[in-house]
ROLOFI-135192 format. One line per 2 residues: number of its first residue (from 0); their letters; for each residue x negated, y negated, z of N, C-alpha, C, O, CB. Coordinates in pm, 1 decimal, always signed. Each point is the difference from the previous one (the first is absolute). Glycine has a CB too. Example, Ala and Ser with C-alpha at 12.3 -4.5 7.8 and 13.67 -1.06 7.14 Angstrom:
# residues 2
0> as> -1319.0/+569.0/+780.0/+89.0/-119.0/+0.0/-90.0/-120.0/+0.0/-103.6/+1.9/+66.5/+292.8/+115.4/+58.1 ~ -154.2/-222.3/-196.6/-82.0/-119.0/+6.0/+77.0/-109.0/+73.0/-50.9/-110.8/+16.9/-67.5/+173.6/-231.4
//
This chain:
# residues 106
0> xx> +3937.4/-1588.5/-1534.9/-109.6/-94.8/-6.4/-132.4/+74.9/+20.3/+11.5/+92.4/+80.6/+138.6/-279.6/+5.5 ~ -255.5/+173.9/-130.6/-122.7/+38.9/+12.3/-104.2/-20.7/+72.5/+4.9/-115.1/+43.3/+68.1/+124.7/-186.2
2> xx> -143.6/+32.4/+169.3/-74.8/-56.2/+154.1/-167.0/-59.2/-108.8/-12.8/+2.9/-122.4/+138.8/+253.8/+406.4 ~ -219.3/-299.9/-186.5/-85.1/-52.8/-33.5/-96.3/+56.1/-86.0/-70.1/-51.1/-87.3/+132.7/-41.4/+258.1
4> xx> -50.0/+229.8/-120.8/-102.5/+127.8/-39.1/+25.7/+60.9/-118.0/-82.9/+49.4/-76.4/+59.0/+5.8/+291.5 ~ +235.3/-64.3/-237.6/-22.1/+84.3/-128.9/+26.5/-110.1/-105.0/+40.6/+32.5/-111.6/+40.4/+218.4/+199.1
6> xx> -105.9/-399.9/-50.5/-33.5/-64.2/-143.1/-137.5/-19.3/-25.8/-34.1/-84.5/-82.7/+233.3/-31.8/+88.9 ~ -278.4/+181.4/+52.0/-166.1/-33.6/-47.3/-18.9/+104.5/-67.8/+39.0/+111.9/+33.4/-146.3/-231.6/+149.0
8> xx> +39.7/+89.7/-294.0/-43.5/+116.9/-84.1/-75.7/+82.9/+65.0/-63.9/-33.1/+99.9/+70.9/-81.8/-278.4 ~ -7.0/+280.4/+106.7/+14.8/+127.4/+51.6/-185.5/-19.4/+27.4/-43.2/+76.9/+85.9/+311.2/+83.6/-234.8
10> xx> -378.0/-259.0/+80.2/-139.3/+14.3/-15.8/-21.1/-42.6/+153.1/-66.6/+69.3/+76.9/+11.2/-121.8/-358.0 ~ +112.1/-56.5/+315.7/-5.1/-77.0/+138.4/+31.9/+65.8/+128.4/-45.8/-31.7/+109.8/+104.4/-143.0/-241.3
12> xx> +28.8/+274.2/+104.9/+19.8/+84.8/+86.1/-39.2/+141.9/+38.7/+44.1/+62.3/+96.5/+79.6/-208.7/-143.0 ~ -207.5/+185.8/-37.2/-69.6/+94.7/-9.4/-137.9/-54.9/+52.3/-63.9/+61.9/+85.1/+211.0/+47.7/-269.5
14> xx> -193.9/-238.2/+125.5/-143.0/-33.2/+36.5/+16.0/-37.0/+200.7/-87.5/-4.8/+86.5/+12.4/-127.6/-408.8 ~ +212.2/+114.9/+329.3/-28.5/-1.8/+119.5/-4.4/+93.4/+115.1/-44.6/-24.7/+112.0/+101.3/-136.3/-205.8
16> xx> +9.5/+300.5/+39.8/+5.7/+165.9/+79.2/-139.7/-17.4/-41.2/-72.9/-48.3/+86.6/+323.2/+232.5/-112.7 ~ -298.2/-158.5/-75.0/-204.5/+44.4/-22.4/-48.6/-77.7/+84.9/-115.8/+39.8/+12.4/+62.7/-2.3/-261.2
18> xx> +73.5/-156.7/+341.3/-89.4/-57.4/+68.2/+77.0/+38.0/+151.1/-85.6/+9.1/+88.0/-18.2/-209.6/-288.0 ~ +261.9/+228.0/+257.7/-11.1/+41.6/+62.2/-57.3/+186.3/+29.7/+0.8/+45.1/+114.5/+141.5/-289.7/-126.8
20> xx> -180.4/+318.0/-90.0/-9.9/+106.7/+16.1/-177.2/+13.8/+22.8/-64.6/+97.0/+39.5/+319.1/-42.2/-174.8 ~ -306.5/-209.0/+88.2/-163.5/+25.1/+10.0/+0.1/-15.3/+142.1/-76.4/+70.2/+66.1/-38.3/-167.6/-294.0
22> xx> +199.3/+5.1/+290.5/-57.8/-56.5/+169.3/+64.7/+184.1/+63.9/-92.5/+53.1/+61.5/+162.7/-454.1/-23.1 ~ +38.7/+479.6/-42.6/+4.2/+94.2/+31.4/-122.9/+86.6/-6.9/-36.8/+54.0/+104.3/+248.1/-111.5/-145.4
24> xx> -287.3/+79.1/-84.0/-63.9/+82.7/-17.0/-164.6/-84.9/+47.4/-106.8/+61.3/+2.0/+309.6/+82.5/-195.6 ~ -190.6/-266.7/+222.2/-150.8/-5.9/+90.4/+30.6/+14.7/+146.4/-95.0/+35.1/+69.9/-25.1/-205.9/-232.3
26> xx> +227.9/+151.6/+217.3/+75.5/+0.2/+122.5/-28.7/+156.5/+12.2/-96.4/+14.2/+75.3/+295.3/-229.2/-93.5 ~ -165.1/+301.8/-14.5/-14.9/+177.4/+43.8/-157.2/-22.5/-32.0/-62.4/+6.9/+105.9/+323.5/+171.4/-196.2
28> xx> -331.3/-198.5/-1.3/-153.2/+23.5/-46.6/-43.2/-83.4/+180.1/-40.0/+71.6/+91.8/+17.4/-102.1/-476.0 ~ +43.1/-137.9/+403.3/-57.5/-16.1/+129.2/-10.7/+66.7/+118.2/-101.8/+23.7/+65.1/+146.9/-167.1/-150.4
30> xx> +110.0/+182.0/+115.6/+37.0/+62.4/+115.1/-70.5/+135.9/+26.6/-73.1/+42.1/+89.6/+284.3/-163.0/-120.1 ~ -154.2/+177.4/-95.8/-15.9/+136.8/+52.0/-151.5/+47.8/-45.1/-77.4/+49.8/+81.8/+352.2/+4.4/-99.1
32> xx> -311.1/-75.7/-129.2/-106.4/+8.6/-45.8/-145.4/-31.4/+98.3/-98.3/+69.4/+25.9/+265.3/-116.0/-230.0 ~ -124.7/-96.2/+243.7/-104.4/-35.1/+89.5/+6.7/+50.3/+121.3/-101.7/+25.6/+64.6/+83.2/-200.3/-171.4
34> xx> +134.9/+193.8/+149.8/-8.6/+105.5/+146.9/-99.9/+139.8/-42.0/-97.9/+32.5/+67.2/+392.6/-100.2/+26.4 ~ -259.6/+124.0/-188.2/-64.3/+160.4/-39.1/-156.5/-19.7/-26.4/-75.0/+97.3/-8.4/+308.8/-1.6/-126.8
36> xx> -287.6/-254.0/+120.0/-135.0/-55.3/-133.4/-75.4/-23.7/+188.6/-109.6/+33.8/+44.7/+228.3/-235.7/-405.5 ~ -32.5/+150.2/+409.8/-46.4/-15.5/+130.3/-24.8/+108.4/+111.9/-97.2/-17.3/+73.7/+201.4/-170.0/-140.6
38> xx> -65.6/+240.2/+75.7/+24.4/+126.2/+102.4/-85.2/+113.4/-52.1/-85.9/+51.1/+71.9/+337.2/-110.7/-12.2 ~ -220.8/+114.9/-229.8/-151.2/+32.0/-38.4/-146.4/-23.3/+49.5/-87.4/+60.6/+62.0/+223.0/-82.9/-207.9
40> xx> -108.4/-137.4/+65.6/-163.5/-45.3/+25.7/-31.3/-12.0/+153.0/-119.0/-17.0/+26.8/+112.8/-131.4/-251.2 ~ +97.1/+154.8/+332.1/-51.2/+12.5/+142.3/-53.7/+158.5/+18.3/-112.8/+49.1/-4.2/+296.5/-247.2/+100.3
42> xx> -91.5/+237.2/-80.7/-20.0/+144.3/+4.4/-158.7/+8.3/-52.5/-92.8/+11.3/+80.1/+370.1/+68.0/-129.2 ~ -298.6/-87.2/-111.9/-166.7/+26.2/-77.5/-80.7/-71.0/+83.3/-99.1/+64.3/+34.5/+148.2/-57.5/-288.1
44> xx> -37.9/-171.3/+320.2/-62.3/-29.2/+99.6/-73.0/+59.9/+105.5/-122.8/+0.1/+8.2/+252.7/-104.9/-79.9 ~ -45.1/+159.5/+157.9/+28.5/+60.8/+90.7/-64.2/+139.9/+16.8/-66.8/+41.4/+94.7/+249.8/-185.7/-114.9
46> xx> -144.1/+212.7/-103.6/-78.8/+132.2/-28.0/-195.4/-32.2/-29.2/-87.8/+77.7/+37.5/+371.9/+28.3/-173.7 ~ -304.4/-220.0/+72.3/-114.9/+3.0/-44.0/-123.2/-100.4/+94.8/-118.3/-27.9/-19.5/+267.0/+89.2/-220.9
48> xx> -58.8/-91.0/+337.4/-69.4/-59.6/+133.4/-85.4/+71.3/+6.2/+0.3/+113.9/-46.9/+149.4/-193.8/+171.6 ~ -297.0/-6.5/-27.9/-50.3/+154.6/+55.3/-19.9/-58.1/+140.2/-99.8/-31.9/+64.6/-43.2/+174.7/-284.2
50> xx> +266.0/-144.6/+241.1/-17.2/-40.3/+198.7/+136.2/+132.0/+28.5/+70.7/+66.9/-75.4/-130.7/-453.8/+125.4 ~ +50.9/+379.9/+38.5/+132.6/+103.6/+122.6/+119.3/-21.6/-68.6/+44.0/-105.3/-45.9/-126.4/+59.2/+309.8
52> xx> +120.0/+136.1/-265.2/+180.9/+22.0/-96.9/+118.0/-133.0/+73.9/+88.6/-51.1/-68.4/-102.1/+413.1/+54.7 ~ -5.3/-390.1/+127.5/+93.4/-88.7/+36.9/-58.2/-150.0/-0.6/+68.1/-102.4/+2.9/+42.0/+295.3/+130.7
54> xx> -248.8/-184.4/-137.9/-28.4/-153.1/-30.5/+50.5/-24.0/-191.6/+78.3/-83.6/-45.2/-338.9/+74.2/+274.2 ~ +189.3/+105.4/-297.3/+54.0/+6.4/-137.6/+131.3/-40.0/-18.9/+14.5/-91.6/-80.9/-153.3/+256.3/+49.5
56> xx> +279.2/-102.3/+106.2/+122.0/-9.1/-7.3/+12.1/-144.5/-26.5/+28.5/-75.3/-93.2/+27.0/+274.4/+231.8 ~ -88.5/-203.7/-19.8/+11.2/-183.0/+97.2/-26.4/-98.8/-84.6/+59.0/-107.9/+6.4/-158.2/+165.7/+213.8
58> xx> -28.1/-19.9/-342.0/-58.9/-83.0/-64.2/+65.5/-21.1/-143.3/+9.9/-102.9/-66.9/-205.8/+161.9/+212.3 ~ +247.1/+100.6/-177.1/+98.2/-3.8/-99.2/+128.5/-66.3/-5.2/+36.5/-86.0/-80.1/-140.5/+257.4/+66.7
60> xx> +191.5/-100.2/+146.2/+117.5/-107.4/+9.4/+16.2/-124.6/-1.5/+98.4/-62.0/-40.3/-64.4/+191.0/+123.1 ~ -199.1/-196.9/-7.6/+25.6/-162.2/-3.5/-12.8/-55.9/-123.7/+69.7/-93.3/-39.8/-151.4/+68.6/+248.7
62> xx> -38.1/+99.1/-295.3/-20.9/-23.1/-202.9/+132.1/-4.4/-43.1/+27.5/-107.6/-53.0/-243.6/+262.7/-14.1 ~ +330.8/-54.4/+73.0/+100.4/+53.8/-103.0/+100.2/-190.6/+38.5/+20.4/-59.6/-105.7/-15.4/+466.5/+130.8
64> xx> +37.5/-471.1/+80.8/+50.9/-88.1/-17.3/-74.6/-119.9/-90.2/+66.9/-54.7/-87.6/+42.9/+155.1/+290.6 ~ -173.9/-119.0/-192.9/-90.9/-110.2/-94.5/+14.5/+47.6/-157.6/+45.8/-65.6/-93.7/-247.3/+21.1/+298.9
66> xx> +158.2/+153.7/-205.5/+3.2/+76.1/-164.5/+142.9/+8.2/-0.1/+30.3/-84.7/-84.0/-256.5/+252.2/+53.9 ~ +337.6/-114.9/+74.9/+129.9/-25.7/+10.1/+86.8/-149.9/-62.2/+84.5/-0.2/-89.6/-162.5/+164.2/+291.6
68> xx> +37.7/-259.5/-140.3/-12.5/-150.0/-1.2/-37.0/-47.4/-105.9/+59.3/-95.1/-51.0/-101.5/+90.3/+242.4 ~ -86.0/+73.8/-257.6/-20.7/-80.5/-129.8/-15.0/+69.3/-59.8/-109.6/+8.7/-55.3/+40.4/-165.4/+89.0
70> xx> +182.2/+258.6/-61.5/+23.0/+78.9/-132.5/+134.6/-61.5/-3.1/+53.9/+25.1/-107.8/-199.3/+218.1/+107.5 ~ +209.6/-305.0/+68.1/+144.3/-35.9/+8.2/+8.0/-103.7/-52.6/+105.6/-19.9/-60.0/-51.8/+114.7/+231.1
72> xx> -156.1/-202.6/-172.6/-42.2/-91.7/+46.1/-22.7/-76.8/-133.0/+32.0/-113.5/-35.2/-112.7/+218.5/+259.5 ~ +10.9/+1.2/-289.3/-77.3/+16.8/-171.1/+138.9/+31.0/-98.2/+35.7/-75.6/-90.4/-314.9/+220.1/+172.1
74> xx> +342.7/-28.8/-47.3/+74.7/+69.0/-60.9/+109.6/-124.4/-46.4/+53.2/+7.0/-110.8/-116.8/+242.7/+246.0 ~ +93.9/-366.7/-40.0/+82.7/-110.8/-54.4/-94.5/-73.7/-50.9/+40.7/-73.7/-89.9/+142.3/+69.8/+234.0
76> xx> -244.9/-0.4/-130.8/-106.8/-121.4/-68.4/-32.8/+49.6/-128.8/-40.4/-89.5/-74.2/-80.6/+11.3/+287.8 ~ +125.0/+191.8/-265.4/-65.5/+54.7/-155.7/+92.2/+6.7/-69.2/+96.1/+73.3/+23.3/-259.5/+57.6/+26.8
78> xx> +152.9/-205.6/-148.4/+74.7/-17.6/-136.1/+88.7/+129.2/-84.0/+118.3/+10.5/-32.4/-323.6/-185.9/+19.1 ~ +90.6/+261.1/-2.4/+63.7/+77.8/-37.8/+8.3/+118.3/+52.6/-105.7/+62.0/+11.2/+79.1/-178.7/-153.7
80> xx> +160.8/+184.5/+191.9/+66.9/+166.6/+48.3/-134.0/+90.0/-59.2/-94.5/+31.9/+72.2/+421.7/-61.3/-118.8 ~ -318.3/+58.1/-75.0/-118.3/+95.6/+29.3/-129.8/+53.8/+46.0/-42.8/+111.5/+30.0/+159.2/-149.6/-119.2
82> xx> -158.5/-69.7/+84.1/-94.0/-24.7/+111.6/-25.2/+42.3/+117.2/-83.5/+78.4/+45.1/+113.2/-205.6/-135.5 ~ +67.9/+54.6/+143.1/+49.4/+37.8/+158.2/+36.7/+125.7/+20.7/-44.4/+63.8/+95.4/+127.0/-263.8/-65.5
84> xx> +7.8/+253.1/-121.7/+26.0/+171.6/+0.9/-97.2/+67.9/+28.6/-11.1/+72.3/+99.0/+147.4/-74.5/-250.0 ~ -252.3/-24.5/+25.6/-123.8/+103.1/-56.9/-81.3/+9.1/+117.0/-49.5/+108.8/+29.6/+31.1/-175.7/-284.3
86> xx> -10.5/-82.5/+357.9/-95.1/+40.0/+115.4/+53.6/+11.7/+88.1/-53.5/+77.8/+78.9/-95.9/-158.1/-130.1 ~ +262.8/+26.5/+90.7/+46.2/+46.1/+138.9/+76.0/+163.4/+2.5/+31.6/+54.3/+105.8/+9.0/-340.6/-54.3
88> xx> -21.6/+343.1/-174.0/+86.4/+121.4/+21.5/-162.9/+130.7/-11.6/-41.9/+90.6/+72.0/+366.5/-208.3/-222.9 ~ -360.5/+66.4/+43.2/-171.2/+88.2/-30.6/-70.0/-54.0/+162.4/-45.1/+100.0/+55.9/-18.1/-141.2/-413.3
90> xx> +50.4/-41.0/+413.1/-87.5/-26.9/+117.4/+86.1/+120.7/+119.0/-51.2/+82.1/+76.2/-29.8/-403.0/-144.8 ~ +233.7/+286.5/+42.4/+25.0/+88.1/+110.3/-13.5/+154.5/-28.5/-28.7/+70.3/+96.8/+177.6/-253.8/-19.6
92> xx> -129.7/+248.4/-209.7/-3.4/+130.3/-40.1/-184.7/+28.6/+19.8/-18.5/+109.0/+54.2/+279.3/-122.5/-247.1 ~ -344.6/-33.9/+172.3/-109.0/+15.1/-21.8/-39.7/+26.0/+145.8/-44.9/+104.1/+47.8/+28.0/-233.1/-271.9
94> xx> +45.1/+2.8/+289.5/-93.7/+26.0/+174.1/+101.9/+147.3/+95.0/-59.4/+87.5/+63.1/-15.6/-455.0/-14.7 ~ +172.7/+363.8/-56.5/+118.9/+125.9/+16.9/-109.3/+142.6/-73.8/+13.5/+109.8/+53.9/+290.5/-298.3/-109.5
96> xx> -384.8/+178.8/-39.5/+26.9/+135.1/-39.6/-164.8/+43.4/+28.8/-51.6/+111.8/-1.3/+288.1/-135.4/-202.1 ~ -291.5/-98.8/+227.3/-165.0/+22.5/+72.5/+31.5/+35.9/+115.0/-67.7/+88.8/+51.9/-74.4/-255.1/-149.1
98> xx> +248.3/+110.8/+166.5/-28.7/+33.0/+144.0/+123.4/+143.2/-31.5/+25.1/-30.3/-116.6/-105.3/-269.8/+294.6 ~ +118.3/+355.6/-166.7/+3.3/+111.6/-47.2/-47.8/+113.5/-54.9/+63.2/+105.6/-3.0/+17.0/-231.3/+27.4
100> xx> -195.0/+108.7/-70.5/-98.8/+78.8/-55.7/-116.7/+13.6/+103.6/-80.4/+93.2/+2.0/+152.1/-166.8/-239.0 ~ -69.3/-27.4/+318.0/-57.3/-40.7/+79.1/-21.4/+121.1/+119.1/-99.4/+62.2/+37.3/+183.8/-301.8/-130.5
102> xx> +54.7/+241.2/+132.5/+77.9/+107.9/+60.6/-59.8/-56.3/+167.7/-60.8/-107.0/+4.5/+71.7/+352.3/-240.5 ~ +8.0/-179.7/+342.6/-12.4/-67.4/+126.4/-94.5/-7.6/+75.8/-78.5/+94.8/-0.4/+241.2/-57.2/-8.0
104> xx> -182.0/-125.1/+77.7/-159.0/-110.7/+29.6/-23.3/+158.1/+82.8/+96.8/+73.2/+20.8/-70.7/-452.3/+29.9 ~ -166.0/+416.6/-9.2/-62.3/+96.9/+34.8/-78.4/-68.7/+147.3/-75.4/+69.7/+67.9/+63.7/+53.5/-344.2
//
């Protein structure tokens, strides 16, 4: 006897892996993406303060949850994956490679 899945045509079941494979692939883009988009942009914060290295920190770490929050936040709310890729993965590669160049607060 056949189960439910393999009498639906092969289009129906495919359209439904492409939509579970989009929530996978905004699920790693939120999580992790926005952890890296976040922690970046604290860090560039932080570096470009111009108060005392530990008030900067302080001020960065408390920014990165909020920016954290609504990159996560957005990332389900926007229609379309590429999108969400292009700024949250470019936001995190971009602020990562300033503050790197940056090299260490003096």
């Amino acid at each position: 006897m056949k189960t439910q899945t393999q009498t639906r045509p092969i289009f129906l079941r495919w359209r439904a892996h492409r939509r579970a494979w989009s929530m996978v692939r905004r699920c790693v883009t939120a999580l992790i993406g926005g952890y890296a988009a976040a922690a970046g942009l604290a860090s560039l914060l932080a570096r470009l303060l111009p108060i005392a290295a530990v008030e900067a920190t302080a001020w960065g770490m408390i920014a990165s949850f909020l920016i954290y929050a609504l990159l996560a936040l957005w990332a389900f709310h926007e229609q379309r994956i590429g999108r969400v890729a292009l700024l949250i993965w470019g936001c995190a590669l971009v602020s990562i490679a300033l503050v790197w160049m940056m090299g260490p607060r003096a």
